[in-house]
C-alpha positions as CSV (number, residue, x, y, z in Angstrom):
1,X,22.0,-31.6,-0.2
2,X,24.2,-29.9,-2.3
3,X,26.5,-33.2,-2.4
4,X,23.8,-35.3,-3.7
5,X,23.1,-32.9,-6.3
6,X,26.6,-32.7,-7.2
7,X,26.9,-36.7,-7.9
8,X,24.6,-37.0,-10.3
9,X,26.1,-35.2,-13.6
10,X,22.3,-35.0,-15.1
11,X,21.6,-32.0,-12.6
12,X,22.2,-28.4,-14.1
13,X,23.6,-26.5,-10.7
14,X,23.8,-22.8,-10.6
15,X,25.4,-20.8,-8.5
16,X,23.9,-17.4,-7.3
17,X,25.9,-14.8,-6.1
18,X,25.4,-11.1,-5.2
19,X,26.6,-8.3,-7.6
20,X,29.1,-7.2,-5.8
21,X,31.7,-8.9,-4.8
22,X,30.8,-12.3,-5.8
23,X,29.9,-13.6,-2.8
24,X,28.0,-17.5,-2.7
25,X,24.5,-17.0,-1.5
26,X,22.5,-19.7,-3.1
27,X,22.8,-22.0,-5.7
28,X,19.6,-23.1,-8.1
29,X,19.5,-26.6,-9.4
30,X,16.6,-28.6,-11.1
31,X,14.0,-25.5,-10.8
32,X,14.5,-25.0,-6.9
33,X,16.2,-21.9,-5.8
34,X,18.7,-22.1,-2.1
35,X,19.2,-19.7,-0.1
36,X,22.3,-19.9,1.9
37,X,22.1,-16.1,3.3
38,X,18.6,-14.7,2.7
39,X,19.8,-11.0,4.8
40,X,22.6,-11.0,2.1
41,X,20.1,-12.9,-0.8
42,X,17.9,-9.7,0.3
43,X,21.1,-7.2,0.1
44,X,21.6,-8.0,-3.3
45,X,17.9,-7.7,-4.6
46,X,17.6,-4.2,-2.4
47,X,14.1,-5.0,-1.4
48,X,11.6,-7.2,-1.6
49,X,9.6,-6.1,-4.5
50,X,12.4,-6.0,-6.8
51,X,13.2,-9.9,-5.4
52,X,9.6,-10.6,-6.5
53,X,9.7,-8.9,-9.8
54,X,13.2,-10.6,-10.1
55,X,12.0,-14.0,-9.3
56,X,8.6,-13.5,-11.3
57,X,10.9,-12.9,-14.6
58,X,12.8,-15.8,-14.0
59,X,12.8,-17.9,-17.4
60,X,14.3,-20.6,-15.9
61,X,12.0,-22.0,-12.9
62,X,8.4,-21.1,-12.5
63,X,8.4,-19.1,-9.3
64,X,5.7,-18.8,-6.9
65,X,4.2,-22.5,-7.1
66,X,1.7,-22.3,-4.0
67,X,0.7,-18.9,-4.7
68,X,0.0,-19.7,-8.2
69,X,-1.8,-23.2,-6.8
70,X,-3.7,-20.9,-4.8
71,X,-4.8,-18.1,-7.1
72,X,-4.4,-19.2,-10.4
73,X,-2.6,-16.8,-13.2
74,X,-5.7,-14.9,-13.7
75,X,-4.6,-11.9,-11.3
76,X,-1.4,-10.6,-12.6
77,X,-1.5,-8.0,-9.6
78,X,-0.7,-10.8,-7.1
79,X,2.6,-10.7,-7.4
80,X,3.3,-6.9,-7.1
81,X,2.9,-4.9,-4.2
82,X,0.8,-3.5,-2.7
83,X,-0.1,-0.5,-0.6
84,X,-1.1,-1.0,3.4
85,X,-2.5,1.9,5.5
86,X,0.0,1.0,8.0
87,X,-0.3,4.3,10.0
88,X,-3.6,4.6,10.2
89,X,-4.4,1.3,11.7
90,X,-3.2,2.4,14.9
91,X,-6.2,0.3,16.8
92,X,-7.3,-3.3,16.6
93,X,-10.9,-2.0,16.3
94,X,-10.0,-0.6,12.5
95,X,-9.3,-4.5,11.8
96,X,-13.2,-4.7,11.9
97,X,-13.8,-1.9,9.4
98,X,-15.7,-2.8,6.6
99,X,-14.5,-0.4,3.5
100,X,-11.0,0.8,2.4
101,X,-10.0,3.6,3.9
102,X,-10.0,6.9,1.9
103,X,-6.7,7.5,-0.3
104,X,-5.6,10.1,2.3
105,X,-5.1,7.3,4.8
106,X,-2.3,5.6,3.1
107,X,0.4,8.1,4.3
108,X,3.8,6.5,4.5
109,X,5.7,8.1,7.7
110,X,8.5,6.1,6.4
111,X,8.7,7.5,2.8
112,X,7.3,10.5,3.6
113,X,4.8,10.3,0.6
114,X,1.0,9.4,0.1
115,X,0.4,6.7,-2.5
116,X,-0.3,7.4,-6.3
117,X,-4.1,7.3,-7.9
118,X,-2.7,4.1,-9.8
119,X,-1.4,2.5,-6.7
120,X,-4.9,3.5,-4.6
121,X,-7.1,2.0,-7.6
122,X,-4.7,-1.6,-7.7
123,X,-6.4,-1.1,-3.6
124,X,-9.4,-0.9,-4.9
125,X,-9.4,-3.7,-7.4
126,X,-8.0,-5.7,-4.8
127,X,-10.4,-5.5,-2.1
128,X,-13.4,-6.2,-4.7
129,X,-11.8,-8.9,-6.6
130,X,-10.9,-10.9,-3.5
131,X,-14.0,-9.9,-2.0
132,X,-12.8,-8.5,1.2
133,X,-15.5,-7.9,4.1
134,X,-13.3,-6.1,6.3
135,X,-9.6,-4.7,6.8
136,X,-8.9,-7.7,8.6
137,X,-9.3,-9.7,5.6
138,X,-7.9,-7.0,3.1
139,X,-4.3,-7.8,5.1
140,X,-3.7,-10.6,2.5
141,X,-4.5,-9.0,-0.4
142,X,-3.4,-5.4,-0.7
């Protein structure tokens, strides 16, 4: 691929590297981003909401085309991230619930922190606007 692109001297190629030492990862060429090493693409970006918020700024290609097909522009929020009560589904009977859980429920073991009121409310939003029945179906949206 990266041969054919090379040939034809109409096609703007650019290379993408990681910060720090210049290493080849991907290259970019008419809009399409290639991802040689996505653990060391994901290295470089530090985690996967600042690749998002990286590749949502991106002037130069319009990120995200099937998400967009699917959901339109309208919901800024789709492309951010999102808070998961990931400890306290700890059966695959809470899948069936039918309400968010309360705020309290969305303890992170791994950053040893509860979420923010502005974070809990984008749960909120979420869950209504996408008009989610049950946690099973909140999984794609929050």
């Amino acid at each position: 691929m990266i041969i054919k692109y090379s040939q034809d001297k109409n096609t703007k190629m650019t290379v993408i590297s990681n910060n720090t030492d210049q290493k080849i990862i991907g290259f970019q060429t008419n809009g399409i981003r290639y991802i040689l090493d996505s653990f060391q693409f994901l290295q470089s970006s530090s985690s996967i909401e600042n690749l998002v918020r990286s590749l949502y700024n991106d002037d130069e290609i319009k990120p995200f085309r099937y998400t967009r097909s699917t959901f339109g522009d309208s919901d800024p929020d789709i492309f951010r991230k999102c808070v998961f009560p990931y400890e306290y589904m700890t059966d695959i009977e809470i899948f069936n619930e039918v309400s968010l859980p309360l705020k309290e429920s969305f303890y992170s073991k791994l950053k040893t922190e509860f979420v923010t009121e502005e974070e809990y409310k984008r749960a909120i939003q979420k869950w209504n606007r996408y008009d989610c029945k049950t946690m099973q179906t909140t999984r794609s949206f929050i």
